[in-house]
C-alpha positions in Angstrom: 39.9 181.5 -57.6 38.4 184.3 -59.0 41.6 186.4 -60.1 43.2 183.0 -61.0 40.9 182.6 -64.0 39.1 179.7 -63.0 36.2 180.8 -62.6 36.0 182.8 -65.7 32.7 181.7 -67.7 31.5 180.0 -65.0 28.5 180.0 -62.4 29.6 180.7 -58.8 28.7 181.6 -55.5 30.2 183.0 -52.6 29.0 184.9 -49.4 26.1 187.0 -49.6 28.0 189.9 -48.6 30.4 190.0 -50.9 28.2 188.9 -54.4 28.2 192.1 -55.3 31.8 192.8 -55.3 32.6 189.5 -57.0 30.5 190.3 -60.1 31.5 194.1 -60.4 35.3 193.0 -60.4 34.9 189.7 -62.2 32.5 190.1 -65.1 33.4 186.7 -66.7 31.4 184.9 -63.7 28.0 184.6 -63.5 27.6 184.9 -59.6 24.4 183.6 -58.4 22.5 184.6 -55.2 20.4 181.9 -52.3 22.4 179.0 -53.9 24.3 177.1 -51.2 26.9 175.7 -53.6 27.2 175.3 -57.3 29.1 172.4 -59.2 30.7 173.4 -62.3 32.3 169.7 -62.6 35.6 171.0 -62.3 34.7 173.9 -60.1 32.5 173.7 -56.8 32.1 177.1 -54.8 30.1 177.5 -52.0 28.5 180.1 -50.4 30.0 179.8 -46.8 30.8 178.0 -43.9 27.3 175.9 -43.3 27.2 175.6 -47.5 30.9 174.3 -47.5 29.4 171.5 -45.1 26.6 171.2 -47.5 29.3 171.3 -51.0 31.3 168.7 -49.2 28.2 166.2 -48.7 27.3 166.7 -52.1 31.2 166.0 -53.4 31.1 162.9 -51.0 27.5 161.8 -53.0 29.1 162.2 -56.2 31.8 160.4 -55.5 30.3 157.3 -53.2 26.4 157.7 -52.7 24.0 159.4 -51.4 23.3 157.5 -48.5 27.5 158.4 -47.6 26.7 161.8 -47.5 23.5 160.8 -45.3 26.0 158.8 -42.9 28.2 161.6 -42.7 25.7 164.2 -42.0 24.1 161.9 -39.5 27.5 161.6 -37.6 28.5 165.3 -37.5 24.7 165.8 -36.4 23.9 167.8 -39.4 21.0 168.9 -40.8 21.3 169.4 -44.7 18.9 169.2 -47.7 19.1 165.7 -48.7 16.7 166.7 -52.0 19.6 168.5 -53.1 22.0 165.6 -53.0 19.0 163.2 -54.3 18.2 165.4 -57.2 22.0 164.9 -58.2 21.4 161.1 -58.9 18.0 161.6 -60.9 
């Protein structure tokens, strides 16, 4: 995504071991660090496996409800920050 040009002016995240390498090569992103996923509206990155889990509640919020993304947690016995899904719908 990055070399593709979507993420240029941007905020992103991406795996803590690799941060560093994304901002020294990509200088148009603003990479931040102990985010689990950022939503740019047309962009969402995530951080890494357990914060893709975490991105995809919060896309399936956004685009049903909250309590959707509770439901589907609850079924994959997941344990996610429902504050950050609930402080999407303030």
């Amino acid at each position: 995504m990055a070399q593709s040009g979507l993420l240029d002016n941007k905020k992103a995240v991406t795996h803590w071991m690799d941060t560093d390498r994304l901002q020294r090569e990509y200088n148009k992103i603003t990479v931040l660090q102990g985010e689990k996923y950022v939503d740019e509206t047309t962009v969402i990155t995530s951080a890494g496996i357990s914060s893709g889990i975490d991105m995809c509640l919060h896309i399936v919020s956004k685009l049903l409800n909250p309590d959707a993304a509770e439901t589907a947690a609850k079924r994959m016995e997941y344990n996610f920050n429902n504050e950050l899904i609930l402080n999407l719908h303030k």
